[in-house]
C-alpha positions as CSV (number, residue, x, y, z in Angstrom):
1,X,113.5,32.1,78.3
2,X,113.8,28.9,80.1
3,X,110.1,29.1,81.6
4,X,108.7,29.5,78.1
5,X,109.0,26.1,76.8
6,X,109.2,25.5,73.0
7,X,106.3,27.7,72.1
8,X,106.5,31.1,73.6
9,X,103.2,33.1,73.2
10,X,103.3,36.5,71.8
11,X,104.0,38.5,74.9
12,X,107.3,36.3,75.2
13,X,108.2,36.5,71.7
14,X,107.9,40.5,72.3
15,X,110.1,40.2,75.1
16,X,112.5,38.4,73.5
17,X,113.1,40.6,70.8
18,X,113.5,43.6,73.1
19,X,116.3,42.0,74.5
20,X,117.9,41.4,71.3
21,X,117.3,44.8,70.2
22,X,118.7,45.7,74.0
23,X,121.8,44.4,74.0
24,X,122.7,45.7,69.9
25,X,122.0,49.0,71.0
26,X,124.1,48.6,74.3
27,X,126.7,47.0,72.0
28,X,126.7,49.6,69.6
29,X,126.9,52.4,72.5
30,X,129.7,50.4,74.6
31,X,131.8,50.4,71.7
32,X,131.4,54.3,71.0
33,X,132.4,54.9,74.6
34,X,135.2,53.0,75.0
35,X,136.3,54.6,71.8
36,X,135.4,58.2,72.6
37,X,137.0,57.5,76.4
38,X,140.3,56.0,74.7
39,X,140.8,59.3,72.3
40,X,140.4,61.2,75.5
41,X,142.9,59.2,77.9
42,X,145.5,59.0,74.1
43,X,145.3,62.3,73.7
44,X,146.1,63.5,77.2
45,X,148.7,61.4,77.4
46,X,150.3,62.8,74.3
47,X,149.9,66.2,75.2
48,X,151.3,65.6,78.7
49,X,154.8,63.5,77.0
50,X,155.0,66.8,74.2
51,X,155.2,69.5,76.7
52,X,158.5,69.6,78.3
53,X,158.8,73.5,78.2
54,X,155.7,73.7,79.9
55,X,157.8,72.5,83.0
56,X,158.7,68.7,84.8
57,X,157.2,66.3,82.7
58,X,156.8,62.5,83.2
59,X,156.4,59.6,80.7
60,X,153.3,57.5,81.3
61,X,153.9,54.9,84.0
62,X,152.5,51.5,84.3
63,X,149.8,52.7,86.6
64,X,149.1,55.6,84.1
65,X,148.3,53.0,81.5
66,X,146.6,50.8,83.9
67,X,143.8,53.5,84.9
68,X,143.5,54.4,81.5
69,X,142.5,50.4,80.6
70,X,140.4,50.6,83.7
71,X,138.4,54.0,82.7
72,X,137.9,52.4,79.0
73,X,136.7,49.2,80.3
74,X,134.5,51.4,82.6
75,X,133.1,53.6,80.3
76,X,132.4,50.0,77.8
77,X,130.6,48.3,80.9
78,X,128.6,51.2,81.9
79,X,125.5,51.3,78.8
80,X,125.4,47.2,79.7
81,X,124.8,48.3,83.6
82,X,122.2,51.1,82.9
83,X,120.2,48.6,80.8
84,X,121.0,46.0,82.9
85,X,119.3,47.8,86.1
86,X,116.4,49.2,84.0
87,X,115.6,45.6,82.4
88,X,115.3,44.4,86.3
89,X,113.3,47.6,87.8
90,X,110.7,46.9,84.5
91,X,110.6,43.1,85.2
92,X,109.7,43.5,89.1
93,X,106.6,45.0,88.1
């Protein structure tokens, strides 16, 4: 963007706006898995604390809750990465 100056030509312009539309879409699809991963991890974590006759039990620990963040944050970083490494393979060419 910096190399374009104040009057991008059309092929700039073009580019630009694919990396708006980009990083919405990678938004929009970070925030669905984070949410999707952080049902999973919730719910596995209630089922594990509501079945006691099932056998030994434990509550979740802080490193329980601490993996959890880290596969949420994770599965959030991961649509930024694949477009990430696909905007740099299209822009060596």
């Amino acid at each position: 963007m910096a190399t374009m100056g104040a009057d991008p030509s059309a092929s700039d312009q073009r580019e630009m706006r694919r990396m708006v539309e980009e990083k919405t879409s990678a938004s929009a699809d970070s925030a669905l898995a984070m949410s999707f991963r952080a049902a999973e991890v919730c719910q596995s974590m209630m089922l594990r604390s509501m079945q006691p006759w099932m056998g030994p039990t434990r509550a979740a620990s802080i490193s329980d809750v601490t993996h959890a963040a880290a596969q949420i944050t994770q599965a959030g970083l991961a649509p930024f990465h694949q477009r990430a490494r696909s905007n740099a393979k299209r822009l060596r060419r």
